[in-house]
C-alpha positions as CSV (number, residue, x, y, z in Angstrom):
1,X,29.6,-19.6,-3.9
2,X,28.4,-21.6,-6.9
3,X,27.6,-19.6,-10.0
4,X,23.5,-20.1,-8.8
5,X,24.1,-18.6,-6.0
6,X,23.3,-14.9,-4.6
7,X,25.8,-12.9,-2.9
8,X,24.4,-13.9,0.2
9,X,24.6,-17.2,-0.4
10,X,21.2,-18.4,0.5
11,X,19.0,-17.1,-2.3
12,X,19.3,-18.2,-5.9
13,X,20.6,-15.3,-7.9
14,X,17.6,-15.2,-9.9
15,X,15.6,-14.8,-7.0
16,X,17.7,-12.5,-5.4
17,X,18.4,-10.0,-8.2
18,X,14.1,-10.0,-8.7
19,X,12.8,-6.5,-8.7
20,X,11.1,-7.0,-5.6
21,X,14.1,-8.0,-3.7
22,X,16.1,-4.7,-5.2
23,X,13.4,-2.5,-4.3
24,X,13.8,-3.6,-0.8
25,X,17.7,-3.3,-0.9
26,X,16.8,0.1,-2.7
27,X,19.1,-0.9,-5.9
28,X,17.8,0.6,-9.3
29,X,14.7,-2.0,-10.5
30,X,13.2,-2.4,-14.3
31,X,10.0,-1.8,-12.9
32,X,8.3,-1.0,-10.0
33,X,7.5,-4.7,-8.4
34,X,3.7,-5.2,-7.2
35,X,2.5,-7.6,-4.9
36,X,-0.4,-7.7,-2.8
37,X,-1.8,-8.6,1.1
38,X,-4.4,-11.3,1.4
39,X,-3.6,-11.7,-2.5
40,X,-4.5,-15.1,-2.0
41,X,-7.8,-15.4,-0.5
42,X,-11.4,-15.3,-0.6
43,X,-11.3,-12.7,-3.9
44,X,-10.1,-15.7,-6.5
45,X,-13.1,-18.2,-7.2
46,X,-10.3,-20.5,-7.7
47,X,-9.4,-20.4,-4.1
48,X,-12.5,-20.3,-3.1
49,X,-13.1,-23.9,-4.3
50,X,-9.9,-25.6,-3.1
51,X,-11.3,-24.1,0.3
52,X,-14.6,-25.5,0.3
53,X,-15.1,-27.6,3.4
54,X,-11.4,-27.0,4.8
55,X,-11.7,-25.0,7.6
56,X,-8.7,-22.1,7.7
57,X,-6.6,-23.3,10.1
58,X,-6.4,-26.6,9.1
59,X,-5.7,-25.3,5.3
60,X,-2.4,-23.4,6.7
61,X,-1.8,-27.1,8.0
62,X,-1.9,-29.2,4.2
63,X,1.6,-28.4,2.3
64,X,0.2,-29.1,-0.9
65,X,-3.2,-26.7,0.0
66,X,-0.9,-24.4,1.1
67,X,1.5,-24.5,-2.0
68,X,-1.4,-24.2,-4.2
69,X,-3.2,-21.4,-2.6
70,X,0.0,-19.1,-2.6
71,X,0.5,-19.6,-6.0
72,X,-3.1,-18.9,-7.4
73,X,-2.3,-15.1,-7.2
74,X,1.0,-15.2,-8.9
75,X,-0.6,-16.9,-11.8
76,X,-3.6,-15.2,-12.6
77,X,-2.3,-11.5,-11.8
78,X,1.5,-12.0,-12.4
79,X,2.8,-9.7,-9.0
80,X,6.5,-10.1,-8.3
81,X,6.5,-11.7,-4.9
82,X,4.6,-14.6,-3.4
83,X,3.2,-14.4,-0.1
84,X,2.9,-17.5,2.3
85,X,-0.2,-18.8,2.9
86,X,-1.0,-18.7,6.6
87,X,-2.8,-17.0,9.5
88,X,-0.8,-14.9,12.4
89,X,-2.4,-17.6,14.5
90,X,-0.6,-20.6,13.3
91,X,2.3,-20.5,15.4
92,X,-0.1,-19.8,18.8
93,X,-1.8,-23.2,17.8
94,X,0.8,-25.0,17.3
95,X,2.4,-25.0,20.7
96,X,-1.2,-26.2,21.8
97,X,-3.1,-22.9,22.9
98,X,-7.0,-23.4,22.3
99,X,-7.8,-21.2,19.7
100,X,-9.9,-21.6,16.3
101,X,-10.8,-18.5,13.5
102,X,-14.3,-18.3,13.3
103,X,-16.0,-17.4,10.0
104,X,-17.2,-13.7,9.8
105,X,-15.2,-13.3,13.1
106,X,-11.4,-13.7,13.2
107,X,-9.5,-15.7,15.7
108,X,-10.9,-16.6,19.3
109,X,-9.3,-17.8,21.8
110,X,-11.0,-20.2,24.0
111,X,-8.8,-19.1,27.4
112,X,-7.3,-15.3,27.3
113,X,-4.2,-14.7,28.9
114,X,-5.1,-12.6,31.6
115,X,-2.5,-13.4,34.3
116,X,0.5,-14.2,35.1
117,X,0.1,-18.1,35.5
118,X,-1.3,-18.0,32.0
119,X,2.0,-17.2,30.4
120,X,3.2,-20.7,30.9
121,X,1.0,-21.7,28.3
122,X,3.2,-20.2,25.9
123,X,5.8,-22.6,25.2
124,X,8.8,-22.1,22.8
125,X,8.1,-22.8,19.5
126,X,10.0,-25.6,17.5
127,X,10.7,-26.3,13.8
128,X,8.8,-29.7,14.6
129,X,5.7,-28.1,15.6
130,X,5.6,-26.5,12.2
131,X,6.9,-29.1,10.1
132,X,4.2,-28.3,7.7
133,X,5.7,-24.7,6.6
134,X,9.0,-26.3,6.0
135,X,7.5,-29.1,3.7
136,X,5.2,-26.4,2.3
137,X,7.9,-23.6,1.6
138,X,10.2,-26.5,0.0
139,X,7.5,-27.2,-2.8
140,X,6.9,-23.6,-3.4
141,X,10.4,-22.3,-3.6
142,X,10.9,-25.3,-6.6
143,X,7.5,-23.8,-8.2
144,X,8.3,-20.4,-8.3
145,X,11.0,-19.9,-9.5
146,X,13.0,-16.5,-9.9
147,X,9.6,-15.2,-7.9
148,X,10.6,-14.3,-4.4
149,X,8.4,-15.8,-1.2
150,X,7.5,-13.7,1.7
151,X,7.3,-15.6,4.9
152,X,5.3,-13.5,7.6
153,X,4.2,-14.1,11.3
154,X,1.8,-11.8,13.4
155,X,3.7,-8.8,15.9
156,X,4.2,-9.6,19.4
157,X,1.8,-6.3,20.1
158,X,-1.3,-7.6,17.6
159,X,-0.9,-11.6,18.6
160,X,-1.3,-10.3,22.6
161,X,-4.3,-8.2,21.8
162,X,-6.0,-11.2,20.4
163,X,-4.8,-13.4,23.3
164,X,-5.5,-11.1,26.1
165,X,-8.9,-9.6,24.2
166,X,-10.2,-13.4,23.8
167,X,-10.8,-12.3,19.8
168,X,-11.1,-9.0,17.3
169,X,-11.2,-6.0,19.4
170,X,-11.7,-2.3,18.3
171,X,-10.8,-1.0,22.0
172,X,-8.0,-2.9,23.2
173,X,-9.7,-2.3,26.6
174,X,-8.2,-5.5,27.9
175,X,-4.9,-5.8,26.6
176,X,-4.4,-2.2,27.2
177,X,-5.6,-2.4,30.4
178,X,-2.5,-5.1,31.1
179,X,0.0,-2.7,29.5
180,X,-1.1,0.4,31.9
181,X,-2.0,-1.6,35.2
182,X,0.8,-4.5,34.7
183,X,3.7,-3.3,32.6
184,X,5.4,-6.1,34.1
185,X,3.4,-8.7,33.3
186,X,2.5,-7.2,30.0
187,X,6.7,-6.8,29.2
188,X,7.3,-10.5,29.9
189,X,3.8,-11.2,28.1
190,X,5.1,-9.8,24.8
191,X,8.8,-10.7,25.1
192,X,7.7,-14.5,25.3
193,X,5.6,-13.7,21.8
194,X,8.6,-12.2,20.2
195,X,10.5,-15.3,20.9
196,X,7.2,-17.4,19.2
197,X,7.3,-15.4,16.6
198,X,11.2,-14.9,15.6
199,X,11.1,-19.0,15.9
200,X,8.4,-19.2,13.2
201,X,10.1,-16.7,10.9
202,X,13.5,-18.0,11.3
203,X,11.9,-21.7,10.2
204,X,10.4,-19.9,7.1
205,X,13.3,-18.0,6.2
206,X,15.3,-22.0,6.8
207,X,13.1,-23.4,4.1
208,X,13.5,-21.0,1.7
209,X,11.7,-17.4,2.2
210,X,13.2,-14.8,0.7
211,X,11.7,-11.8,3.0
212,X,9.7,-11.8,5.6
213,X,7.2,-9.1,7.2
214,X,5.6,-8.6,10.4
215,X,2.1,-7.3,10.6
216,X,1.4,-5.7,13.6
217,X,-2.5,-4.9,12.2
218,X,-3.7,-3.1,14.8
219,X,-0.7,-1.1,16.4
220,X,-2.1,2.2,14.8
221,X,-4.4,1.9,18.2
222,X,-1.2,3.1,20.1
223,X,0.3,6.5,21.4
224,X,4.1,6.7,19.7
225,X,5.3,6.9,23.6
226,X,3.0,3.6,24.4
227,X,4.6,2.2,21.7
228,X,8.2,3.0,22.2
229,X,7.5,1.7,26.3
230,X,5.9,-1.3,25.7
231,X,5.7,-2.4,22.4
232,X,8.9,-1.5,20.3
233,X,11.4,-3.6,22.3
234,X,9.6,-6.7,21.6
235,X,9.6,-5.7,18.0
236,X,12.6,-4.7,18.1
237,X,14.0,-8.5,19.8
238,X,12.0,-10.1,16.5
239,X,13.9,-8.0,14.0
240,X,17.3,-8.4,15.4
241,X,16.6,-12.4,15.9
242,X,16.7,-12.6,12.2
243,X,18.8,-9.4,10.7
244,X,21.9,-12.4,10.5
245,X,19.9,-14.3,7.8
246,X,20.6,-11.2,5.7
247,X,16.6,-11.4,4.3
248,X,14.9,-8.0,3.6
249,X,12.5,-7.4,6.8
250,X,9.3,-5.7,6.1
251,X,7.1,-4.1,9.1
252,X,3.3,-3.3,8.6
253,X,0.4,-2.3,10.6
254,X,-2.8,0.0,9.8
255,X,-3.2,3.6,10.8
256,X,0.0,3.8,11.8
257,X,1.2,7.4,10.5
258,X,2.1,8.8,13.9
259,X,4.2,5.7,14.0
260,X,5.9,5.5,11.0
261,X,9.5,6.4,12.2
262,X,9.3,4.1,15.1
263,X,8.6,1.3,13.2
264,X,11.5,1.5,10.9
265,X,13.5,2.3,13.9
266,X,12.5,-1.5,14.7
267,X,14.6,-3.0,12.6
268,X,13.0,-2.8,9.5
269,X,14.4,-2.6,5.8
270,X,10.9,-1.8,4.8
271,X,8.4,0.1,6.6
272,X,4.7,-0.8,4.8
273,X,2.1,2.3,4.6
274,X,-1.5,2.2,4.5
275,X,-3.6,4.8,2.6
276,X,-3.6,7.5,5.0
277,X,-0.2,9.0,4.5
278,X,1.3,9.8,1.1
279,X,4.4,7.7,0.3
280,X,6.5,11.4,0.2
281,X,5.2,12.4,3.4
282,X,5.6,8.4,4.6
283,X,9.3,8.9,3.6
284,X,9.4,12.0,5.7
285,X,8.6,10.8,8.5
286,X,10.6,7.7,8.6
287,X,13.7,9.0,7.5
288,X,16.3,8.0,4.9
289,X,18.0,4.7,4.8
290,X,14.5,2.4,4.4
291,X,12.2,1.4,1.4
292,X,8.9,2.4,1.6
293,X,5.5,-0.2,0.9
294,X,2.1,1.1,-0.3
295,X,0.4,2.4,-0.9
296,X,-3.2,2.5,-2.5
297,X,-6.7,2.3,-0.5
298,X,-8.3,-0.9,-1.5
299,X,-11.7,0.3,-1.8
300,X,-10.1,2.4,-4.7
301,X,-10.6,-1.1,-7.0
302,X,-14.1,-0.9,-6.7
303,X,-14.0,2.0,-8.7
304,X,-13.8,2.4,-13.2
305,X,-10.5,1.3,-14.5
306,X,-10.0,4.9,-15.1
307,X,-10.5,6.2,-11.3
308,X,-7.7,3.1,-10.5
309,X,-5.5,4.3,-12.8
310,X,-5.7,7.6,-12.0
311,X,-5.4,6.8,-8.1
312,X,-2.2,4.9,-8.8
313,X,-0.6,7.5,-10.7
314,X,-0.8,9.4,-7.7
315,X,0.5,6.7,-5.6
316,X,3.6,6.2,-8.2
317,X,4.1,10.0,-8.4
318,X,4.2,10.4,-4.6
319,X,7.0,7.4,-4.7
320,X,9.3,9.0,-7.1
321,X,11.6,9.9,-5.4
322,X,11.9,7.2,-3.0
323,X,14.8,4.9,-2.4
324,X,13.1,1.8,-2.9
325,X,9.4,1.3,-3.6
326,X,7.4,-2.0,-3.5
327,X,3.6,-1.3,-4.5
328,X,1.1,-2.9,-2.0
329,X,-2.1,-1.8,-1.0
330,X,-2.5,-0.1,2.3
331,X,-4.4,-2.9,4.1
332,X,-5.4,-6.4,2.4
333,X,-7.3,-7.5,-1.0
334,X,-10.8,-7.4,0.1
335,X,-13.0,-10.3,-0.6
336,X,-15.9,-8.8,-3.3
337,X,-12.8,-7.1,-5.5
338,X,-13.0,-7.8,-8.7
339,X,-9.9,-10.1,-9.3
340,X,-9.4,-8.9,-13.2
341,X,-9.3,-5.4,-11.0
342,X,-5.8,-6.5,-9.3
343,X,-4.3,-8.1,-13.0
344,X,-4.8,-4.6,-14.3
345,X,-3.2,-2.7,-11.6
346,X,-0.2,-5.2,-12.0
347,X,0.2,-4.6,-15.4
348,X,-0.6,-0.6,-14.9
349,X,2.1,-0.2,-12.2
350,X,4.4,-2.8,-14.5
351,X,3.6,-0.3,-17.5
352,X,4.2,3.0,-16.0
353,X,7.3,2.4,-14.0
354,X,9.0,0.4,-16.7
355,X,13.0,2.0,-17.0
């Protein structure tokens, strides 16, 4: 090991001994590290206009797009991890499934998978049909430094209620309707999209990622036995297809407090929590031996600087006593916050937790 090099051997020490990185190894940190979901997005005029006229998919496609839009966030607000710039999509269109994100709507999918026959549409996934993120994480990892990059990929659950739904969904009627009537078809449906989505991780983790986390967005729609039966072992074969890269693995969905447990029980290092659950209660309930993720409401920036501040003290105080905290919101930036909002909170947090 070269004196560069982490004790793990892939990272760069500088990288590796970031505060976010010991956060999610729950080791002591100088300060609380802050980063954000959808950070980089339709909130920053800046991305805005390197977007105009590039339609989303096809700006997860352009390394150079891609390397700029993931580090517009870490320049203007100064958080202490980058997150890849992608869609949960990506990795569905590039083994060839018809499928576009529309604007104002989210990802549709020209042909659902409804049957049986329809699972042989989803090939395995090969570092050449994503040759893009490697050329993409390879610039970024030279730009940023000591800054840590997050690779992520959508959760075998939330990718199959897109694919089965045909698009966005607030029942589930569809997909759930597989996982009830067709267990079988509805096991082998999301064992085949947890060996997608390990394959896209483990080529972002390759290039250079430093963590990774799975969003599984709308798993909060589940019972914890439905998830345990049909949902967890697919989750579960994603975790353990990377656990040897020795990576920090962060899971995350929304409205998942009657879940929380479970989903560290996956396999992750870090479980993420949205706004519904306090971070002492969150730790509660999933036990000891994970960092926690989280865990202010977003709508909360939309509020004075002195309702923010106030709202992450609470947040902070909650996480006191936590092994490791990372501070996220509980869901994503949304588009009409204030950008100067989220460089305030980062230097709030930064100021408040500083040892």
């Amino acid at each position: 090991m070269s004196a560069n090099e982490s004790p793990a051997g892939r990272q760069p020490t500088a990288t590796y001994d970031s505060p976010f990185m010991k956060a999610c190894r729950r080791e002591p940190v100088p300060h609380t590290p802050v980063w954000f979901m959808r950070q980089a997005g339709r909130s920053l005029p800046e991305y805005r206009k390197v977007r105009a006229g590039v339609p989303m998919l096809e700006s997860c496609m352009r390394p150079e797009l891609v390397t700029e839009i993931t580090l517009q966030p870490v320049r203007r607000h100064g958080v202490d991890a980058a997150i890849y710039f992608s869609d949960i999509v990506v990795p569905l269109k590039a083994i060839g499934l018809d499928l576009d994100i529309k604007p104002g709507v989210g990802p549709v999918v020209e042909e659902p998978i409804r049957t049986r026959a329809d699972l042989a549409r989803l090939r395995d996934l090969t570092p050449e049909d994503v040759s893009y993120v490697t050329e993409a994480i390879g610039l970024l990892t030279r730009e940023l430094g000591p800054t840590p990059l997050i690779g992520f990929a959508g959760a075998p659950f939330t990718l199959a209620s897109y694919l089965v739904e045909g698009g966005p969904s607030r029942t589930y009627e569809n997909a759930k309707a597989m996982m009830y009537g067709d267990p079988e078809l509805w096991a082998d449906l999301l064992d085949r999209l947890a060996d997608i989505t390990a394959a896209f991780l483990k080529v972002q983790i390759e290039a250079g990622a430093s963590a990774v986390q799975l969003f599984d967005s709308w798993v909060g729609a589940l019972a914890p036995a439905d998830y345990r039966r049909s949902v967890m072992p697919a989750s579960v074969k994603v975790f353990e297809a990377v656990a040897g890269y020795g990576v920090p693995r962060i899971h995350f969905g929304v409205g998942t407090g009657e879940l929380l447990k479970l989903m560290g029980d996956a396999g992750a290092d870090v479980v993420g929590v949205d706004w519904r659950v306090p971070l002492d209660e969150a730790a509660r309930r999933v036990g000891p031996g994970k960092a926690l993720q989280g865990n202010l409401d977003p709508t909360v920036l939309f509020a004075s600087t002195e309702v923010v501040e106030t709202r992450t003290r609470e947040v902070l105080d909650a996480a006191a006593g936590l092994e490791g905290h990372v501070f996220n919101l509980g869901h994503g930036v949304m588009p009409s916050i204030d950008p100067d909002a989220l460089t305030r909170l980062v230097e709030y947090v930064h100021t408040q937790t500083a040892r």
